[in-house]
C-alpha positions as CSV (number, residue, x, y, z in Angstrom):
1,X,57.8,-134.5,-41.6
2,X,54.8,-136.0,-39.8
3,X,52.6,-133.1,-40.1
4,X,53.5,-133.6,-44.0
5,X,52.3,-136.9,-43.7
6,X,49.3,-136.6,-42.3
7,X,48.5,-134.1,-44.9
8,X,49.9,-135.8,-48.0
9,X,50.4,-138.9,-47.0
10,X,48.5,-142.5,-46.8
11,X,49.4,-144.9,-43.8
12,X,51.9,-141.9,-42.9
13,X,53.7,-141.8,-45.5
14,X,53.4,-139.2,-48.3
15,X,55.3,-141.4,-50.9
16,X,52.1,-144.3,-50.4
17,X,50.0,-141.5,-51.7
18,X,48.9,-142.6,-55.4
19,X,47.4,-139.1,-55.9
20,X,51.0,-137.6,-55.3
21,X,51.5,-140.0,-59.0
22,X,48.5,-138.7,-61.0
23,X,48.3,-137.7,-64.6
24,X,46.3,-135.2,-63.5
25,X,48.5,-133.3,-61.3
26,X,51.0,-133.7,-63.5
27,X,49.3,-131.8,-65.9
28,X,48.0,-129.2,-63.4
29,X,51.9,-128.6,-62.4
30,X,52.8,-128.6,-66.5
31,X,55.7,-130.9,-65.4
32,X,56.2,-132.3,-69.0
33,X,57.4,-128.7,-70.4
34,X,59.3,-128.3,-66.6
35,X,61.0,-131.8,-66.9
36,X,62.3,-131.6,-70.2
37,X,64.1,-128.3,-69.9
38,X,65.1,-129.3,-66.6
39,X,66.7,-132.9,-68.0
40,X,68.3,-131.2,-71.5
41,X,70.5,-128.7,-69.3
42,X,71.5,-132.0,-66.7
43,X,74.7,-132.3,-67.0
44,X,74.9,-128.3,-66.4
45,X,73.3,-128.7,-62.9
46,X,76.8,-128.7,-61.1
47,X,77.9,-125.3,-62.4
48,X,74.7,-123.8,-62.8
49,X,74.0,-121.2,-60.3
50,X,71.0,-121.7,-58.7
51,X,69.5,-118.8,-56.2
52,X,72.7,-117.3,-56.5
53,X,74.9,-120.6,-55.5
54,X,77.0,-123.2,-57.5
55,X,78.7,-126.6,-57.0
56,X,82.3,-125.0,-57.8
57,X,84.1,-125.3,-54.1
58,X,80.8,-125.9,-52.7
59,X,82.6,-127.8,-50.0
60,X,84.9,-126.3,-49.1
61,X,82.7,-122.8,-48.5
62,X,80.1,-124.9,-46.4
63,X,83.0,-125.8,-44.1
64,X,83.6,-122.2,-43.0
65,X,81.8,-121.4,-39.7
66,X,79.6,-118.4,-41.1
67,X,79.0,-118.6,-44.5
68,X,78.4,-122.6,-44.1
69,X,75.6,-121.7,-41.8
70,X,74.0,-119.1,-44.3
71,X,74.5,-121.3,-47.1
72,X,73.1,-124.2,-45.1
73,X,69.8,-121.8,-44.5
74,X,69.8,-120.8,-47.7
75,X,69.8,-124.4,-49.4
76,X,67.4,-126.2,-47.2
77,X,64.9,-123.1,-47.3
78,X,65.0,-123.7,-51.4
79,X,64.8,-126.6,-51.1
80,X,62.0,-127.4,-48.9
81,X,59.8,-124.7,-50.5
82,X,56.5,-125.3,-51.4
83,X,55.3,-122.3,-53.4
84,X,54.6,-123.2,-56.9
85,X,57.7,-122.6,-59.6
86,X,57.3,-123.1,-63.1
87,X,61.0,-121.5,-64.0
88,X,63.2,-125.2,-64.6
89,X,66.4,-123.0,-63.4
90,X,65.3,-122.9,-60.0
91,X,65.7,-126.5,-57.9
92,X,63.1,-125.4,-55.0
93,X,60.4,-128.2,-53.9
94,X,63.0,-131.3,-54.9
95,X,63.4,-132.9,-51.4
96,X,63.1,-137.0,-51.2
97,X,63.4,-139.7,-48.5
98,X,65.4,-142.9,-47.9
99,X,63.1,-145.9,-48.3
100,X,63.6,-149.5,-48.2
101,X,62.6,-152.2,-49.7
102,X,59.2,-153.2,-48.9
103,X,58.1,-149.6,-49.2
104,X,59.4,-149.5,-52.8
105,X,57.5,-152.6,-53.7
106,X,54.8,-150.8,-52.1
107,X,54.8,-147.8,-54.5
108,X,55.5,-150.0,-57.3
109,X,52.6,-152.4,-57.0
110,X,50.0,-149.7,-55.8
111,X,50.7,-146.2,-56.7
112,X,52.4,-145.7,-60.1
113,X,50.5,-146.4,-63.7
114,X,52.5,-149.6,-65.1
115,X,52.4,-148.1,-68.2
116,X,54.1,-145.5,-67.3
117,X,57.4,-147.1,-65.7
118,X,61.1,-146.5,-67.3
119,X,64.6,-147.4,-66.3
120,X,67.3,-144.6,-67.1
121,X,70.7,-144.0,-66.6
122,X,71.9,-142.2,-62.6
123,X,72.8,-139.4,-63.9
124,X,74.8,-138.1,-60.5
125,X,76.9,-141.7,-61.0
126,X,77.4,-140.3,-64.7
127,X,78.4,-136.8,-63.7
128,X,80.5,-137.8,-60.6
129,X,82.2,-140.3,-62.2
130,X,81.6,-141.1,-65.7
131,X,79.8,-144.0,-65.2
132,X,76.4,-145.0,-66.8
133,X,74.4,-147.8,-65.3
134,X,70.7,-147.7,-65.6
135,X,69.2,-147.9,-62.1
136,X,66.8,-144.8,-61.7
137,X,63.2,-145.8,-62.2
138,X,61.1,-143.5,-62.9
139,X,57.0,-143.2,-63.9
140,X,54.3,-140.9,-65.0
141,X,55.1,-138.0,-67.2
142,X,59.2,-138.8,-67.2
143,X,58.4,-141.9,-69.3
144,X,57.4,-139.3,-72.5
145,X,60.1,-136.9,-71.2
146,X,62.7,-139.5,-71.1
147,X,61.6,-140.7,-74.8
148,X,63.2,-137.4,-76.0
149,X,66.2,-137.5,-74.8
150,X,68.2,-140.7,-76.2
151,X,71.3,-140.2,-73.9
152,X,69.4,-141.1,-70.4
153,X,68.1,-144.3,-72.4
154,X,70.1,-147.2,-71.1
155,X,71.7,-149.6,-74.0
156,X,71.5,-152.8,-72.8
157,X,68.6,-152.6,-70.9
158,X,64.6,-152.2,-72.1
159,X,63.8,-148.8,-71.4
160,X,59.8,-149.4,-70.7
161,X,59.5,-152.0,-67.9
162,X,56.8,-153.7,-66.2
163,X,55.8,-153.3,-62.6
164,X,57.5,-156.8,-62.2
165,X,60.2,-156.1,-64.1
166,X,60.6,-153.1,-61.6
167,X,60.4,-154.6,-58.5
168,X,62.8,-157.6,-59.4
169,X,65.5,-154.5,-60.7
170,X,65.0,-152.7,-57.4
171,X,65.7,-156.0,-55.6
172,X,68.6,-156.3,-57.0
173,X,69.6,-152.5,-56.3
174,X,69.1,-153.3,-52.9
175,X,71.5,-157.0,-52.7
176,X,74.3,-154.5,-54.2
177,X,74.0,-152.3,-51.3
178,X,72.6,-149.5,-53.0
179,X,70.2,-147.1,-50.8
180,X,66.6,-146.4,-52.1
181,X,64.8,-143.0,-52.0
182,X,61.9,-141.4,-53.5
183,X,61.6,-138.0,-54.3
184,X,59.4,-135.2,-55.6
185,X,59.6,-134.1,-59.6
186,X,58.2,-130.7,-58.2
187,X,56.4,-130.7,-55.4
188,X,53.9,-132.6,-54.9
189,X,54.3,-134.3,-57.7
190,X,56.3,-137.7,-57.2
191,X,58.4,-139.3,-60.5
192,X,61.8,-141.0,-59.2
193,X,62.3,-143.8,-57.5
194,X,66.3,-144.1,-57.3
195,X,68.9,-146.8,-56.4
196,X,71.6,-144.3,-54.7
197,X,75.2,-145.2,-54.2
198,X,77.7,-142.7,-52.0
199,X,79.6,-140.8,-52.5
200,X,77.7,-139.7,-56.0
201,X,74.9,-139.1,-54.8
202,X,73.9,-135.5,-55.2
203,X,70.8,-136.0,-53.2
204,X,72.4,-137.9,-50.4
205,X,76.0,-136.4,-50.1
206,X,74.9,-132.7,-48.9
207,X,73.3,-134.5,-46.1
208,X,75.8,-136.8,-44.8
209,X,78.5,-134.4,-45.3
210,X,77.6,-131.1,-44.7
211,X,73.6,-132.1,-43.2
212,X,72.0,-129.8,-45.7
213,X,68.3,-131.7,-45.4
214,X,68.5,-132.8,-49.2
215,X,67.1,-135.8,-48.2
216,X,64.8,-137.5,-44.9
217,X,65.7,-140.9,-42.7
218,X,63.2,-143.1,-43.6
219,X,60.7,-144.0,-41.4
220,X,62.5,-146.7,-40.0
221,X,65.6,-147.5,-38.6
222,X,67.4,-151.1,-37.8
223,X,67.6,-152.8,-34.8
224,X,70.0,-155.9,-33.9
225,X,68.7,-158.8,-32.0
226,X,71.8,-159.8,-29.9
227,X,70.7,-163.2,-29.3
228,X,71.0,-163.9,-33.0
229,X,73.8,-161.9,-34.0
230,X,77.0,-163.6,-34.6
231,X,79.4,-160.9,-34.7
232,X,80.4,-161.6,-38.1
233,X,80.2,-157.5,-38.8
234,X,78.6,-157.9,-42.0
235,X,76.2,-155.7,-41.2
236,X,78.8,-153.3,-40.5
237,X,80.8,-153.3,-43.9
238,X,77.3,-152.7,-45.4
239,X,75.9,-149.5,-43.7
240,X,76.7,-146.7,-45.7
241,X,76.0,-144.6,-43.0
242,X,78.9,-144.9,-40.3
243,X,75.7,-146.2,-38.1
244,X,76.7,-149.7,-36.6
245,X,79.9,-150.6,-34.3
246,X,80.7,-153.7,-32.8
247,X,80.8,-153.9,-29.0
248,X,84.2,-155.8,-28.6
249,X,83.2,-156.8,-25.0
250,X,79.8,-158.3,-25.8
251,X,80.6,-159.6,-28.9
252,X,77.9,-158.4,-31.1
253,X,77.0,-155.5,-33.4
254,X,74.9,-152.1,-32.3
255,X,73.0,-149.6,-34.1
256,X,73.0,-146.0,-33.6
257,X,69.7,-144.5,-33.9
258,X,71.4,-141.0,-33.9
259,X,73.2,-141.9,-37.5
260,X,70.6,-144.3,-38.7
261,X,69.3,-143.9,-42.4
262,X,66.6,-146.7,-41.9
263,X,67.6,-148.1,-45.7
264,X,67.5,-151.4,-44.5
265,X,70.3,-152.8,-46.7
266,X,72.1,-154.2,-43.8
267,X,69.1,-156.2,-43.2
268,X,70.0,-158.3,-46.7
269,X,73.3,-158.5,-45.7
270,X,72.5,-160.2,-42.1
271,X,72.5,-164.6,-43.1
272,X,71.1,-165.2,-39.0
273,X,68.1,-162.7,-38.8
274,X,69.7,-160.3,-36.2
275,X,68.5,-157.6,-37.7
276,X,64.6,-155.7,-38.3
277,X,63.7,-152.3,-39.2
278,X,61.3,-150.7,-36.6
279,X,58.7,-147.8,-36.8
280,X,61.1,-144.3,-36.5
281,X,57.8,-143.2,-34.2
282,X,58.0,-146.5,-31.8
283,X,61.0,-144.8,-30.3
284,X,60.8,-141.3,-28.3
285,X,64.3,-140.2,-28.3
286,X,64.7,-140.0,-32.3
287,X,60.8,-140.5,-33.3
288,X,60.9,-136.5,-35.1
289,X,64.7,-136.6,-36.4
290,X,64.3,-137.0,-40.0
């Protein structure tokens, strides 16, 4: 991940890239053809075989010793692929990273073309469990892909949004404990910006579960001051992650950095500052474990 960084990536990150956002690459890539057979056959995606593999039992084959480990091989080397595709069949290149708040803004305000920004349904929230609540955000050539498919439009809410607009929505992602990740359209091309909830998560849910790399940590992960905390375990009701405990002889919650997403949303749920995010790279023993 940090070699990909340096590479694609401003201030170390490769989702602070505004180049990774261009018109022009989208173009290059011939995303708008890609994305709109891609988004028609959505709902498909669970059943669909891809490289040979479906969703049907998925879980339960990834549990068995062997052919979980070549399955797990098989996925993440898809997955992770950086070969140019053109075929909208095959999911290789889509890999994304948990992100919090203050990096969001950061894309929002610098790297994507306000013109350009949309608010459509989560579709793995409608497929999992029939439920259609618009908080995927998404920019550059989705906003003229989106416009041709009425069913990802939300009903209540505008469909074209301003960078304001965007940022205040995200906010609000993050209060309700949702998780924030970015992710490639096809790689290197990046086009979602996504308030994730578990378990529905398609992107998230192979990794906690089964730790097929669908998705990165972020580059961050919390840290509690015990001076300030309180022990009121808020913090601990909020990580999605299974990543904070309370020490019952001390008193006060603890992070561990081993289970750590870095999403920062039990930062919002702290009221006495006992909690920061710190650089993943500050700390030696998990500084590469993405």
């Amino acid at each position: 991940m940090c070699d990909h960084c340096l590479k694609h990536g401003t201030a170390g990150k490769w989702y602070l890239n505004a180049e990774n956002y261009s018109k022009e690459l989208a173009e290059e890539l011939n995303l708008k053809e890609f994305f709109l057979e891609q988004y028609k056959n959505f709902e498909a995606m669970q059943v669909r075989k891809i490289a040979g593999l479906d969703g049907v039992g998925l879980g339960y084959k990834i549990k068995m010793p062997i052919i979980g480990r070549i399955t797990k091989h098989f996925a993440e080397k898809m997955l992770h692929s950086q070969k140019p595709k053109h075929n909208p069949f095959r999911a290789e290149g889509h890999i994304g990273q948990v992100i919090p708040l203050h990096d969001a803004t950061s894309i929002l305000e610098h790297c994507v073309d306000e013109d350009s920004i949309i608010l459509k349904y989560c579709m793995c929230r409608f497929m999992h469990q029939n439920v259609k609540e618009a908080c995927c955000i998404n920019f550059g050539i989705m906003s003229e892909v989106i416009d041709k498919l009425p069913r990802f439009k939300p009903e209540k809410d505008k469909f074209h949004i301003s960078k304001d607009e965007a940022i205040a929505k995200f906010k609000s992602f993050h209060e309700k404990g949702y998780i924030g990740t970015i992710w490639y359209g096809m790689y290197p091309y990046i086009s979602n910006l996504c308030a994730c909830a578990t378990p529905a998560c398609a992107g998230i849910r192979p990794r906690v579960e089964f730790d097929i790399k669908t998705v990165f940590k972020a580059e961050y992960v919390a840290q509690i001051d015990p001076d300030n905390c309180q022990g009121c375990k808020s913090c601990i009701n909020a990580c999605k992650f299974d990543a904070i405990h309370f020490n019952e002889k001390e008193k006060v919650s603890e992070v561990d950095l081993q289970k750590c997403y870095g999403c920062g949303v039990c930062i919002q749920r702290c009221k006495f500052d006992a909690l920061i995010l710190r650089d993943r790279k500050a700390i030696p023993e998990i500084a590469l474990e993405y």
